[in-house]
C-alpha positions as CSV (number, residue, x, y, z in Angstrom):
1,X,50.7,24.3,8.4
2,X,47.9,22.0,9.1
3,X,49.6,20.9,12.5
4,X,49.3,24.7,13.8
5,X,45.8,25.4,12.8
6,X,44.8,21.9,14.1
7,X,46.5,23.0,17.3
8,X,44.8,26.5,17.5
9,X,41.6,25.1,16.7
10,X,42.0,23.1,19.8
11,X,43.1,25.7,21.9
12,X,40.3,27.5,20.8
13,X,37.6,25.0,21.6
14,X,39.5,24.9,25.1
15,X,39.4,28.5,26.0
16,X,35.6,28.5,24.8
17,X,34.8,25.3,27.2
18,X,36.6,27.2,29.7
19,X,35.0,30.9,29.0
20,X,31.3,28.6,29.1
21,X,32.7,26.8,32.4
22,X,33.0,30.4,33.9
23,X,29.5,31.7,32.6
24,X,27.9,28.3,34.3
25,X,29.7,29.0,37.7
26,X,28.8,32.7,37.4
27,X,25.2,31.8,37.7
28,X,25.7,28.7,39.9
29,X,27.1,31.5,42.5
30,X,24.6,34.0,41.9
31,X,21.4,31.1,42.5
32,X,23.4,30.1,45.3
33,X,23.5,33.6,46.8
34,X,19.8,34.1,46.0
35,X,18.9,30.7,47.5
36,X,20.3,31.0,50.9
37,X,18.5,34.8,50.3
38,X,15.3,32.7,49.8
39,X,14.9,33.7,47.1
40,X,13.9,30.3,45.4
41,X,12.3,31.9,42.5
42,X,15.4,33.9,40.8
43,X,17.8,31.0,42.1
44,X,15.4,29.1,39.7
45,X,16.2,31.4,36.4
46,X,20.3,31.7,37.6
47,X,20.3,27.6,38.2
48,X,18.5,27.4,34.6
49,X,21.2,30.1,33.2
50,X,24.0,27.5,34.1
51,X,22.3,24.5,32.7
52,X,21.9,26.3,29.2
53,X,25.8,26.5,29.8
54,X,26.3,23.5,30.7
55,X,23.8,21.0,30.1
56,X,25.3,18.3,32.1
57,X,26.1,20.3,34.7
58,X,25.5,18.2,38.3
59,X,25.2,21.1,40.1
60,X,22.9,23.6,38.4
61,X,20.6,20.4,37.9
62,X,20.9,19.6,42.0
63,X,20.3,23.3,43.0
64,X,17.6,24.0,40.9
65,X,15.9,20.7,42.1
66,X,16.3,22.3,45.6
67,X,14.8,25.4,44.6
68,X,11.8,24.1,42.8
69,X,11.3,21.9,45.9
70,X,11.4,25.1,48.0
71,X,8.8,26.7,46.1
72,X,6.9,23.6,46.9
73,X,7.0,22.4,42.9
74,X,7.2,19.1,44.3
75,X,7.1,17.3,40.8
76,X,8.9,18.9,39.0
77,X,11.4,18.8,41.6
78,X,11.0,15.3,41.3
79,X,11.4,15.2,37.7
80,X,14.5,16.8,38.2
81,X,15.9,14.7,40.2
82,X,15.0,11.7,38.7
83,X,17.0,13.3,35.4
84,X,20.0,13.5,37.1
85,X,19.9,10.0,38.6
86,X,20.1,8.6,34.7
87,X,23.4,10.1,34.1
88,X,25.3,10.6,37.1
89,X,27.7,7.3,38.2
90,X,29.5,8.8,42.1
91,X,27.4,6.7,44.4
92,X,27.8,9.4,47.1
93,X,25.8,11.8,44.1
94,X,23.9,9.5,44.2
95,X,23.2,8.9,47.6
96,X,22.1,13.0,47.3
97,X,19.4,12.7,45.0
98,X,17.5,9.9,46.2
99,X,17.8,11.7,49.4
100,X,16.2,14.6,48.1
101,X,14.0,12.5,46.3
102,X,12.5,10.5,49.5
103,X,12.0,14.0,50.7
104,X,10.1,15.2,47.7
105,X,7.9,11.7,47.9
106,X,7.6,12.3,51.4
107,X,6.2,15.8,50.9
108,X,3.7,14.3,48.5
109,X,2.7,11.8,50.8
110,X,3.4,9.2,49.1
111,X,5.3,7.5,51.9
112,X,6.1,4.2,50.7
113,X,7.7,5.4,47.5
114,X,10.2,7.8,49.8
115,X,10.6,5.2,51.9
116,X,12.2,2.7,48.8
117,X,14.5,6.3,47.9
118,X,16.0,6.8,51.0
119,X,16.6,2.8,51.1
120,X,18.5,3.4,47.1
121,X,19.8,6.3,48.8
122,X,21.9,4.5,51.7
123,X,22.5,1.8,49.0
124,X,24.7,4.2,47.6
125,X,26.0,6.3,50.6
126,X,25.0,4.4,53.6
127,X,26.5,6.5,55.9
128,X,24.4,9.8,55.6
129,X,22.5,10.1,59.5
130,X,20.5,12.3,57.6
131,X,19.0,9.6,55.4
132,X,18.3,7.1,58.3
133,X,16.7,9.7,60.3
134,X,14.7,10.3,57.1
135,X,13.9,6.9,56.8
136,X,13.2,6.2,60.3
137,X,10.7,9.0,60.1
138,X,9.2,8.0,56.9
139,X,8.3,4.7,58.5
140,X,7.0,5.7,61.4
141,X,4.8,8.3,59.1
142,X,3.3,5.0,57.4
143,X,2.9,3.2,61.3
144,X,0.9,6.3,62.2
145,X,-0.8,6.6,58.8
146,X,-1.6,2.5,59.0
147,X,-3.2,3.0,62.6
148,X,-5.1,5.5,61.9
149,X,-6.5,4.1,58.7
150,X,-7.5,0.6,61.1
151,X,-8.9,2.9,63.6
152,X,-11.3,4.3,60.9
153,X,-11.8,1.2,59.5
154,X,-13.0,0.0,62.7
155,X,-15.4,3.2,63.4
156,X,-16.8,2.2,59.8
157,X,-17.7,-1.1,61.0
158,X,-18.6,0.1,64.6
159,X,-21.1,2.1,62.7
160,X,-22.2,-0.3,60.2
161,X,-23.4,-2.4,63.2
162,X,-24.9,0.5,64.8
163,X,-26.9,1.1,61.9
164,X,-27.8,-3.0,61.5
165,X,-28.9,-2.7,65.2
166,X,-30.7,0.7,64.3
167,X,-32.5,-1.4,61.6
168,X,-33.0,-4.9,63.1
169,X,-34.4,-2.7,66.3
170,X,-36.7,-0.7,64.0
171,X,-37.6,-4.0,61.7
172,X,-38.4,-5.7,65.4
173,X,-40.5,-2.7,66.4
174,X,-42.5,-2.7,63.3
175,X,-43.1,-6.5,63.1
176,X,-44.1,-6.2,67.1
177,X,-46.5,-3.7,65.9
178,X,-47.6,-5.9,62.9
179,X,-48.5,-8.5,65.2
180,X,-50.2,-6.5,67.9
181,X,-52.3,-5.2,65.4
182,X,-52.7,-8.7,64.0
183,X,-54.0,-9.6,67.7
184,X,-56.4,-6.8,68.1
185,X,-57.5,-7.8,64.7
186,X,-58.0,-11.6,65.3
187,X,-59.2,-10.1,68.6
188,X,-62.2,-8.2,67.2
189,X,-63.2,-11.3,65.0
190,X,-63.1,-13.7,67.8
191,X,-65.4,-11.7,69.4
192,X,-67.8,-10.7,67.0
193,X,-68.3,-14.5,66.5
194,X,-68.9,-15.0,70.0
195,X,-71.7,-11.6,69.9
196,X,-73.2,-13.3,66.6
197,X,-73.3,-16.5,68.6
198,X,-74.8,-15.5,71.5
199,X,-77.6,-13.2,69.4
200,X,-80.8,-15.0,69.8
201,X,-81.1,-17.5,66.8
202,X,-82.8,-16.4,63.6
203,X,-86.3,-14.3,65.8
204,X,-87.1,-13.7,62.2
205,X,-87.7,-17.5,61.7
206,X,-89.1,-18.0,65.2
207,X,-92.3,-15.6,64.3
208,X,-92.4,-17.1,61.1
209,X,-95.2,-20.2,59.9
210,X,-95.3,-22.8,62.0
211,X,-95.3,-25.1,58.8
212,X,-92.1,-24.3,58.8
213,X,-91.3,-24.3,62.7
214,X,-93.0,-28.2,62.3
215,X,-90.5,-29.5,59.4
216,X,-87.9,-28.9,62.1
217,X,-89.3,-31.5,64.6
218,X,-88.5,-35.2,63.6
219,X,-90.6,-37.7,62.9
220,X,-89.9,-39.4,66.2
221,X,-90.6,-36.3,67.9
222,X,-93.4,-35.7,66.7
223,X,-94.7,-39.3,67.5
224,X,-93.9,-38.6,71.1
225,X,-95.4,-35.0,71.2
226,X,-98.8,-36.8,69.4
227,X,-98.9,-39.6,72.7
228,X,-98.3,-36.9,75.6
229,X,-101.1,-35.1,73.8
230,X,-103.5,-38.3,73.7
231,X,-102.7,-39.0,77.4
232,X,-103.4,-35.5,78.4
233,X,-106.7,-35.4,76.4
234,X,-107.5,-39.2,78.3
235,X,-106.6,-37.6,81.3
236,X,-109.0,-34.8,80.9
237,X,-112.0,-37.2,80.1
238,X,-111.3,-39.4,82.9
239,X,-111.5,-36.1,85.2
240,X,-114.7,-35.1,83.6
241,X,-116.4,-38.4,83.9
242,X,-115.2,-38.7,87.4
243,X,-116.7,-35.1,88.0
244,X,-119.8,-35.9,86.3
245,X,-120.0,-38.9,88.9
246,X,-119.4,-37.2,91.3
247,X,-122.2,-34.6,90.5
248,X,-124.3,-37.3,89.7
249,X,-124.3,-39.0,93.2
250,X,-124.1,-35.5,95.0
251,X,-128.0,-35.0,93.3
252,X,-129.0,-38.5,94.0
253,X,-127.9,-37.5,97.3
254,X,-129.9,-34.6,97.9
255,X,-133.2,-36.2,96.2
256,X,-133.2,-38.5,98.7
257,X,-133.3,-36.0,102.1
258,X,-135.8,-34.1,100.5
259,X,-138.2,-37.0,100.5
């Protein structure tokens, strides 16, 4: 007796595995259909439908990754994907998802990431074309994406020189200015000493008391001023006496014819 309902109790989990099999392909098929309708969004709820059938189910998981990527849900397409790459063991599977997750990297530019995936990807199925033309493009994304980060790089430095130039040329100009100004300055100075030293010499002192004219000769000076005024004065005597003689005589002279 307990063989039989052993055996029908097994025959029933069967036919409810197999009546939950059918419900998951139900709405696999009916995503499927809306997917290639593009209608991303409803595949969505039918793909989640099958995965509340079947949990572990490889291809609801798959399909909705591909329509959360095609609604541009990038990641938590990649969430998905990464899910299924903890459980599932076929290396062509495999292969699949880290395809699709290079391309969901790729999509979020993260180009070096996608560029490791499609590398696991052929690890595992290294005959897709797909994935090496994925890959090949990925790395000549980064090429493109490496030039044209040195290019700007270089424009950043072409234009921090520009700017040192811009401020050397404007620091030159200034200091240039600085010492023209400096010149004009020194300039003005030089010649306002050569005005105050061409100004006659303290008048003010020159119409001043002699006293104080006379402490300005030296002693020696003063000697020899005294002696050319002793000779003038002896000179002037000796021209009156000589004059006086002379008148003298003329007199005599004159006395003399009149007697």
């Amino acid at each position: 007796m307990n063989k039989y309902i052993a055996l029908f109790i097994g025959l029933l989990c069967l036919f409810s595995l197999d009546a939950l099999a059918q419900k998951e392909r139900k709405f696999i098929r009916k995503g499927n259909g809306l997917f290639e309708g593009n209608e991303y969004e409803n595949s969505e709820v039918e793909y989640r439908k099958a995965l509340d059938k079947k949990i572990n189910s490889y291809e609801a998981g798959f399909n909705l990754g591909d329509a959360l990527y095609k609604q541009k849900k990038y990641d938590e397409a990649l969430k998905q994907y990464q899910a299924l790459t903890a459980t599932e063991k076929d290396p062509k599977k495999l292969g699949e998802i880290y395809h699709n997750i290079g391309n969901t990297l790729l999509m979020n530019r993260k180009i070096d990431e996608s560029i490791e995936a499609y590398k696991e990807s052929l690890r595992n199925f290294p005959n897709s074309k797909e994935t090496k033309y994925n890959l090949e493009y990925a790395k000549k994304m980064k090429q493109k994406e490496e030039e044209k980060k040195k290019k700007q790089d270089q424009n950043k430095d072409q234009n921090k020189n520009q700017d040192k130039k811009d401020q050397n040329k404007d620091q030159n100009k200034k200091d240039q200015n600085k010492k023209d100004q400096d010149k004009k300055d020194q300039d003005k100075k030089d010649q306002d000493k050569k005005d105050q030293k061409d100004k006659p010499e303290n008048q003010d002192k020159k119409k001043g008391d002699p006293e104080e004219q006379q402490n300005k000769i030296s002693e020696q000076d003063a000697k020899r001023l005294l002696e050319a005024l002793e000779n003038d004065e002896k000179k002037v005597q000796e021209k009156v006496q000589k004059a006086k003689a002379v008148a003298q005589k003329a007199k005599r002279s004159k006395i003399k014819k009149d007697w």
